[in-house]
N, C-alpha and C positions, 0 to 999 in steps of 0.2 A: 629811763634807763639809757645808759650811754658804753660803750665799747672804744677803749681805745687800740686801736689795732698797732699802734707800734711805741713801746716804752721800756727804754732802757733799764728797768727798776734791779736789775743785777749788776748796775754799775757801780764801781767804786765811789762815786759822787752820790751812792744814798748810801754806803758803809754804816753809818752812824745812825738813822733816823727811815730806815725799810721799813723795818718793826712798826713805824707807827702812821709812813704815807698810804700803807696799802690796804689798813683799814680808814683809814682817814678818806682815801679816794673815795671806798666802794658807799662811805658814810652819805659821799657828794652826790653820789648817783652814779658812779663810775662802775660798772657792775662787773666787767672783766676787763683786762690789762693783759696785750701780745707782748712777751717777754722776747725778745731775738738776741740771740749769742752772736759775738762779732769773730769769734775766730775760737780752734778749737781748746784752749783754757779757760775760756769763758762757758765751754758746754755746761760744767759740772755745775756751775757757779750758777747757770738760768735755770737748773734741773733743780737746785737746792733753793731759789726765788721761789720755784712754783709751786712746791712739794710745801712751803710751810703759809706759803700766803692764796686763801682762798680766792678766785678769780684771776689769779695769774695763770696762762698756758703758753707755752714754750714754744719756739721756734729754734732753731738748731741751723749754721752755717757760719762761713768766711767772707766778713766783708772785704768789698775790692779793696779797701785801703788796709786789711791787715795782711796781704797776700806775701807782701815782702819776703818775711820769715818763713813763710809755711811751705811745704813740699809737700811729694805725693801721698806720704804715708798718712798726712795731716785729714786728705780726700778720702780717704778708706775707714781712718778713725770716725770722722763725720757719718759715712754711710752706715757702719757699724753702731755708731753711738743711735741715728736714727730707726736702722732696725730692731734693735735691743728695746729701745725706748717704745715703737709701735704695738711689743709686744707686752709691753707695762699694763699696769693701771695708769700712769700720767703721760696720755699719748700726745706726741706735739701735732701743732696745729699747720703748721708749715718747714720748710727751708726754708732759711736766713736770717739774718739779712743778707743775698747775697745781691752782686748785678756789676756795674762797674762806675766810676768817679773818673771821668773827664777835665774834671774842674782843676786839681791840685795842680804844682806843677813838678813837671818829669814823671807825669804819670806813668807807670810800667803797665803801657797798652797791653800789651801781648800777654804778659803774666795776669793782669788781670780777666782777658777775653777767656784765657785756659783755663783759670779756678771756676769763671761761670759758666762754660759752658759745661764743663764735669760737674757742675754741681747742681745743674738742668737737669743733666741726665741720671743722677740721682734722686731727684724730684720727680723725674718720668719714671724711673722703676720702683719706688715707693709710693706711688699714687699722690703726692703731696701738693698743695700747691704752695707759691711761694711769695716772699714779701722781697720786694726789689727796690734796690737802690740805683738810680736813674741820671744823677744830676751829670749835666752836659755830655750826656749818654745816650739819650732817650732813642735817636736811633738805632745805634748800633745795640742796643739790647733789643731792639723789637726786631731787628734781623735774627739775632739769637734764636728769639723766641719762636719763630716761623719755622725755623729749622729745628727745633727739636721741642715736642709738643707737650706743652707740662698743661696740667688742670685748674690752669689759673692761677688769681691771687690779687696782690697788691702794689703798685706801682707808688712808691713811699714817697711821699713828701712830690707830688707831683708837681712840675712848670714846666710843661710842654706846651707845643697848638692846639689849639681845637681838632687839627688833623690827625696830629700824634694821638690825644687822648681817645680820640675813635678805635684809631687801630688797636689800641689796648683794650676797649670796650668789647669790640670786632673778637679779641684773643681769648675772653673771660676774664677780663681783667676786671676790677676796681680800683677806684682812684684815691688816694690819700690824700689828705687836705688838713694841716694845723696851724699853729702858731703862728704861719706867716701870712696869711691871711687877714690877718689883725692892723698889717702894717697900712697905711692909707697910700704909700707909694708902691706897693704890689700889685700893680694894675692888671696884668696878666693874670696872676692866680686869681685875686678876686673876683675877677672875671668870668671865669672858667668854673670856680665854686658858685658863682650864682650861675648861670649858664648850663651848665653842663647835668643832662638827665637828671634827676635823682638817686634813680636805681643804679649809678654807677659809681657813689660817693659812700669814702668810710672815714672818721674823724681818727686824730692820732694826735699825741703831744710832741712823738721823740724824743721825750725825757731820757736827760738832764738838758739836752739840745735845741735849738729852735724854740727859744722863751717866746711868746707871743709879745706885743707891744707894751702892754701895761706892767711887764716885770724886764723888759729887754738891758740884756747884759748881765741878768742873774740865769741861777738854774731854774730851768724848767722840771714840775712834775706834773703828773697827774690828775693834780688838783685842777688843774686849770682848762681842763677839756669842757667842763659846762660852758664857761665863760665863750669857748670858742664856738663851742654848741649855737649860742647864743648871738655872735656873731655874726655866723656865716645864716643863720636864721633870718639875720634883719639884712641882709645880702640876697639871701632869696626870696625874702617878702612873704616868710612863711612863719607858722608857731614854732616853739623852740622844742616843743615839746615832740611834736609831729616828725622833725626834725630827727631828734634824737632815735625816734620808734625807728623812723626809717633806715638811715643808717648802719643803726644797731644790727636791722633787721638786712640789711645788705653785707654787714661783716661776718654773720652765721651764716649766710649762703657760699661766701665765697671762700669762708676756711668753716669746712664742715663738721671737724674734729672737734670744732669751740665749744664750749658747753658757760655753761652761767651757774655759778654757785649756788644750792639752793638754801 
């Protein structure tokens, strides 16, 4: 059994062919799939992914990179969309994706630091924890995070130090790890993915995003999380299987809400 903790399967880039990756996934081994909203017109859009595709469970926020557009009322709707939603039958498992993107350029630092930390603090008064978006960020989000105390979660598509990755550990965190690990020039990550505890690693695709090596420059889905399963296995010098259990079993501890289809 395998858990991908962060995949886009509400994106436009599966419009056509949803319908048939998300049993196709769960066929592979893929037994649940973290659906994340990137901003609030994508809410209805991951509520309506999870509602007909067994194994999918919702995460709900604004990524730093769709902050542009959005204003305060966008932060309220979120919070409201997540209390409404807790009070369902299809309760999400998290906030986000949210966190901030350092990388781009002209980042709008300040806009971005505001939507995450408001949306921290929405994640601290709904009990939630949250799936983060980190890259060329990683300190200044674990500053965030020091200052206002959420119940954990997911640090997406991790390439930090050994140091960084502590103090995420150190916070409740778990560490995400996919498709670029595959690459033989990612010396860091695969490093870190063999390295680094067990009990602090959760596998992810990022679908349609971060295609792993053997499809690079196509979309990524779903499908291809054994394959990575299986990689980062022979990186750690362990069964794939073993592998998988643990994982799996590190992504229901740290988003508690998940449930596995029966």
């Amino acid at each position: 059994m395998l858990i991908d903790t962060h995949c886009h399967l509400a994106a436009a880039e599966f419009a056509t062919d949803r319908h048939l990756l998300a049993p196709a996934a769960r066929a592979a081994g893929v037994a649940a799939m973290v659906v994340p909203a990137v901003d609030i017109a994508s809410l209805a859009e991951v509520h309506a992914c999870c509602v007909r595709h067994p194994g999918c469970a919702a995460a709900y926020g604004i990524h730093p990179l769709f902050v542009g557009p959005a204003g305060e009322s966008d932060l309220e709707t979120l919070r409201g969309h997540l209390e409404q939603a807790l009070a369902g039958p299809l309760r999400p498992v998290a906030v986000g994706e949210i966190g901030l993107d350092f990388f781009v350029a002209d980042a709008a630092v300040e806009r971005q630091e505001h939507f995450f930390v408001e949306q921290l603090k929405i994640a601290r008064d709904t009990d939630l924890p949250v799936l983060l978006h980190v890259r060329r960020a990683v300190d200044q989000v674990l500053k965030n995070l020091r200052r206002i105390k959420v119940r954990g979660g997911i640090a997406h598509a991790f390439n930090g130090s050994r140091q960084q990755a502590e103090e995420f550990i150190k916070l409740g965190f778990k560490l995400g790890f996919g498709g670029a690990l595959s690459y033989s020039g990612s010396t860091r990550i695969r490093r870190l993915a063999a390295e680094l505890p067990l009990a602090s690693i959760v596998l992810e695709t990022d679908a349609p995003d971060m295609p792993p090596a053997w499809i690079a420059g196509s979309r990524n889905t779903p499908l291809q999380l054994p394959r990575i399963n299986e990689v980062l296995a022979a990186l750690r010098g362990i069964d794939a299987g073993v592998l998988a259990s643990a994982t799996s079993a590190n992504a229901l501890a740290v988003l508690p809400e998940l449930r596995l289809p029966e």
